[in-house]
N, C-alpha and C positions, 0 to 999 in steps of 0.2 A: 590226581583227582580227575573223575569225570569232566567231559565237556555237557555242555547244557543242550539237551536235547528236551523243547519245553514242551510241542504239540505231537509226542510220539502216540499211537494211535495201540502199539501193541501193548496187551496187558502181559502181568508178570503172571507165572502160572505156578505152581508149586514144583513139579520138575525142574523148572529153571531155577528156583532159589536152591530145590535139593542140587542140583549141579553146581552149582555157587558153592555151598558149604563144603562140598567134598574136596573143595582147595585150602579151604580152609584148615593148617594146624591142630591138631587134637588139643594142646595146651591150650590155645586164642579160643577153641571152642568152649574149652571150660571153663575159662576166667567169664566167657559170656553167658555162660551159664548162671555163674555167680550174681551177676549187672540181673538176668530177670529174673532169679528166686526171690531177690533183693526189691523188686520192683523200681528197678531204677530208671528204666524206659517209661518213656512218657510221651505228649503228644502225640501221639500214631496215625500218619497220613496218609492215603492211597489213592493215587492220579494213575490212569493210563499211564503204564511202561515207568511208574515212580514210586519209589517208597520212602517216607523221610520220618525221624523223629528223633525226640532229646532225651539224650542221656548224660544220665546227671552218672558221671565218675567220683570217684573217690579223692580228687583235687581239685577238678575241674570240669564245666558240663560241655557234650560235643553233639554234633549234628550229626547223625549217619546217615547215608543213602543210599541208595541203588538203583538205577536205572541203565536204559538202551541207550548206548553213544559208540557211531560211530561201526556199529553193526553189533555190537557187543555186549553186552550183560558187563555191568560195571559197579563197583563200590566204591564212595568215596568217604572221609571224614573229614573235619575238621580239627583233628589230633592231626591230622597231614603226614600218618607216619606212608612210608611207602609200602609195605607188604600190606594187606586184607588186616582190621585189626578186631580187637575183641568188642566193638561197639557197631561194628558194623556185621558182626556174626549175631549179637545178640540183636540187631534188626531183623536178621533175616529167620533168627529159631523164633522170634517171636512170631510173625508173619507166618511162620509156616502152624506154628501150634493154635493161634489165635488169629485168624486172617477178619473174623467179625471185629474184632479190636480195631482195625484202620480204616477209618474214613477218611469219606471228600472232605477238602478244607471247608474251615467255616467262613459265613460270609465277612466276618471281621477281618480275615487273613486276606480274602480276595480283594475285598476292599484299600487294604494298607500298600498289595504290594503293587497296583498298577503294572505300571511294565519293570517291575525290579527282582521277579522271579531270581536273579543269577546272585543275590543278595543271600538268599537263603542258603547259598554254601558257603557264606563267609562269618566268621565266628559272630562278632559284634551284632549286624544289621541282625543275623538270619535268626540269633535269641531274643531279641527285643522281637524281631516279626515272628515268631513261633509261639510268643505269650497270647498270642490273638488266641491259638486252638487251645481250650484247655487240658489239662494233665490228663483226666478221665473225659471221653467227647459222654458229654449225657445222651440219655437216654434218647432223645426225638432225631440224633444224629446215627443211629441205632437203625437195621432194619428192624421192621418192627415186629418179628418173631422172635428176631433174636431178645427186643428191650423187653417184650411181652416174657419171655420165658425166665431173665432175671427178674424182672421185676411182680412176677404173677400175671394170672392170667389178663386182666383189666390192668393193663397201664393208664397210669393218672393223666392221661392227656386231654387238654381243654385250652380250647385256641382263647387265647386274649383277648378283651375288650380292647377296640378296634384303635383306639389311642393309643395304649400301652405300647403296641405292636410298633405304630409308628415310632417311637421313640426307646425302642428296643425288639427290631427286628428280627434279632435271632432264631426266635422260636421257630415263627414260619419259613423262614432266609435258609433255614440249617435245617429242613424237615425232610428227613430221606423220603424217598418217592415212595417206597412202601406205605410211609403212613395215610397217603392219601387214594390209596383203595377203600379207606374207610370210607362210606357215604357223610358219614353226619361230623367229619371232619372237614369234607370237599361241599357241604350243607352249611357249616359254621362261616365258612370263609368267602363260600356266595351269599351268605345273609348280610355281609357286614354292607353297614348302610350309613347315612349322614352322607351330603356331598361336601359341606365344607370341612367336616374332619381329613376327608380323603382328599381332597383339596391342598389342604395344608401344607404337605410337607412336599409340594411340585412333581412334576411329570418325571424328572429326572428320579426321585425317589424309586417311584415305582416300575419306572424303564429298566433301573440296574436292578433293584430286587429281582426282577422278572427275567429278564437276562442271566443271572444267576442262578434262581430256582424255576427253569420255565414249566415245572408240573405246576404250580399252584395257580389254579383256579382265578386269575385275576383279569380276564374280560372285563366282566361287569366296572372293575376301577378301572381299568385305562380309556371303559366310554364313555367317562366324566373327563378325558382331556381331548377330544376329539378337534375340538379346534386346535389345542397346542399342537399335537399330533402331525395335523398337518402345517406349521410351522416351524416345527425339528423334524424334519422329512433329512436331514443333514447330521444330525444326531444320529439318529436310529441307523443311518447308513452306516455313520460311523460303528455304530456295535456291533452293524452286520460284517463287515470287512476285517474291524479289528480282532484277532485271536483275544480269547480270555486271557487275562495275567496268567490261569492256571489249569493244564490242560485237561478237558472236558472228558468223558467216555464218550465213544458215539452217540449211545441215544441220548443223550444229554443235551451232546452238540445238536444234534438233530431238532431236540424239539427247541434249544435256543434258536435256529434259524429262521424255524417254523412260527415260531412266535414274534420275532421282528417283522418278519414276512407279513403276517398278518396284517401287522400295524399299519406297515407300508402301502398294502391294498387297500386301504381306504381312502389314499390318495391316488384319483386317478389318472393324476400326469406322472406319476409312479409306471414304468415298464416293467410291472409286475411279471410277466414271464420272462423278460429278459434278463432280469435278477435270480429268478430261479435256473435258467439255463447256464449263469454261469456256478452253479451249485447240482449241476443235473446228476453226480452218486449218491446225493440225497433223495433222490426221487426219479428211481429207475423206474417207475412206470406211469410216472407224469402224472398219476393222484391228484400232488397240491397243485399243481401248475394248472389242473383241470377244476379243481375246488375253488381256486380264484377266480376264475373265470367264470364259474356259475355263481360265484355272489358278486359279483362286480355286473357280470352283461348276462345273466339267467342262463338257463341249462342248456339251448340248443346250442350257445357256442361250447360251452363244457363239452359234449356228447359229440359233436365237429370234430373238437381239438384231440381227444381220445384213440374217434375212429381216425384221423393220420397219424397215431402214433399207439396201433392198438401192438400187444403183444404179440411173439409168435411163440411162447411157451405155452401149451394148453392150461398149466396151474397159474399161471400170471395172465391168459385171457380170463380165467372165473373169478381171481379175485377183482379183476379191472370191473366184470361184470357185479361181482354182488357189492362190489362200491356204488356202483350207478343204481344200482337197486335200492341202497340204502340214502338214494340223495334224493331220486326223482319222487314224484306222484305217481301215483298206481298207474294210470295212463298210461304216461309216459316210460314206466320202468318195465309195461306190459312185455315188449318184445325181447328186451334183455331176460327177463325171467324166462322167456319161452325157450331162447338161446341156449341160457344156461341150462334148461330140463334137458336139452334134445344134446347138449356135447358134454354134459356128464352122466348123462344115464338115471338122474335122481329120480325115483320114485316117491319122494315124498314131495317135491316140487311137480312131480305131475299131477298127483290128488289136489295140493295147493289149489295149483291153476283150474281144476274142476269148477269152482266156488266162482271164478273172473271170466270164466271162455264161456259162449253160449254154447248152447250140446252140438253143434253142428261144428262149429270151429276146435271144439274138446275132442268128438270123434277123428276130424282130420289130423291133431295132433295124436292123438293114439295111436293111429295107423302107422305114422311117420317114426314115433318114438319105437313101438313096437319095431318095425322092419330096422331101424336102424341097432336095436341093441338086445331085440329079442332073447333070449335067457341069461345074457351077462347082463342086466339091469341090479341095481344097488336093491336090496330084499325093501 
């Protein structure tokens, strides 16, 4: 059996399971064949560089897996036979023939298993801990093309009265990120309102919700804990430091940091950049580190902190710039825009700027624009 490699970052790609199978026995392959005509795969789970689910045998049910250990692309079960067996093939054909079928755990699972991830290769703990994900993940656990396409065009999706939700989180806990490009789902879930319902069930409720699903929309609830907030300044640390039970995708992990991060900047004996610095391949070009900074002490320190640490790639100086664009006041965004006209060549930002320059500072940039990009300018 694999060793437990829990925060591996690389995903599995269909090449590497096809390389996988091609060791695989022709006979193992078609007993596992039999396991999903049979549908006898179940639970279907998918973490960075992990595959896992239950299979229900025809004696007894086992746990296959697959992941990186150790530099390697590995299978294990819990049948514990030693060669590759037929329940850990039929993981990997399903995976490759239906890879929409496996999702991230649900929050039930993440919740159970704290730090006990190395449980779930062991027969007893890891069946009682896999009953959290259900046999078929429903539909909201679903990208939401794929739920929308079985289930028709309109999937029945309608966020819960705001109770309900606390005392069966799933719904929103388990909502693939997809579903919240909808507007009038990221609309339902900033309308929810009452401070003492959202009160109720404590800071800690909605600190791990959040920490878990950090797409969903929930500012507006954690600024009804603003004093705890700053009272579990020690907590929240703790969520930043501590790895999830179960490992995250990057942008996942991303916006989970970004989201504690947040919380943490409201306290201002918080060294809010110092926290970020030591997380700086999250923010190779110092973005948030500059965003905290403009809402904690306003934009000239932002714009400061930038200019010593601007980029020296031209496509990471534009995007640095139309960040600042989109933070400042016209005023102050003036020169950046101007910037950005004259070192990308835009002809549609130099009509823009028509509208904001008076005609005498509009002709001296035409002159400049002109002489510097004269017939390679963008049509």
């Amino acid at each position: 059996m694999s060793k437990i490699v829990s925060h591996n970052q690389v995903d599995i790609t269909i090449e590497i399971v096809d390389a996988y199978i091609q060791t695989i026995p022709d006979k193992t392959i078609r007993k596992a064949r039999d396991y999903l005509y049979e549908d006898r795969l179940v639970r279907k789970i998918h973490m960075p560089g992990h595959l896992i689910a239950e299979l229900r045998g025809y004696q007894d049910v086992y746990i296959p897996h697959f992941e990186l250990s150790d530099g390697l692309w590995q299978g294990g079960c819990t049948c514990n036979r030693a060669m590759s067996c037929s329940h850990i093939a039929a993981l990997l054909l399903s995976f490759r023939a239906h890879r929409e079928h496996f999702v991230f755990p649900p929050y039930a699972l993440y919740c159970q298993l704290q730090n006990s991830w190395p449980l779930l290769y062991q027969s007893m703990p890891g069946l009682t801990l896999l009953k959290a994900m259900p046999e078929s993940p429903p539909w909201w656990m679903l990208e939401r093309q794929i739920a929308q396409a079985q289930l028709g065009k309109f999937a029945p999706f309608t966020i819960d009265e705001l109770e309900r939700i606390i005392h069966h989180p799933a719904t929103v806990s388990d909502l693939h990120p997809s579903w919240l490009q909808d507007e009038s789902i990221q609309t339902a879930i900033k309308n929810w309102q009452g401070p003492r319902i959202i009160r109720k069930p404590g800071l800690t409720f909605w600190l791990n919700l959040w920490s878990f699903n950090p797409y969903l929309p929930l500012d507006h609830i954690l600024a009804l804990f603003a004093l705890e907030i700053e009272q579990n300044v020690p907590l929240i640390l703790q969520q930043l430091w501590s790895p999830p039970p179960v490992p995250f995708p990057m942008e996942r992990h991303w916006q989970r940091i970004h989201r504690l991060l947040f919380l943490l900047e409201q306290n201002s004996s918080v060294p809010i950049i110092w926290l970020w610095d030591q997380l700086d391949r999250l923010d190779p070009l110092h973005l948030a580190r500059a965003h905290a900074l403009l809402r904690q002490h306003g934009s000239d320190q932002a714009i400061h902190y930038l200019e010593q640490h601007w980029p020296e790639h031209p496509q990471d100086q534009h995007t640095v710039r139309q960040t600042l664009i989109s933070w400042l006041p016209s005023d102050k965004s003036l020169p950046f825009r101007v910037a950005d006209c004259l070192e990308t060549g835009s002809q549609t930002e130099l009509r823009a700027l028509k509208t904001v320059l008076d005609p005498g500072a509009f002709r001296d940039l035409v002159t400049v624009f002109n002489h510097r990009w004269a017939s390679s300018a963008e049509p």
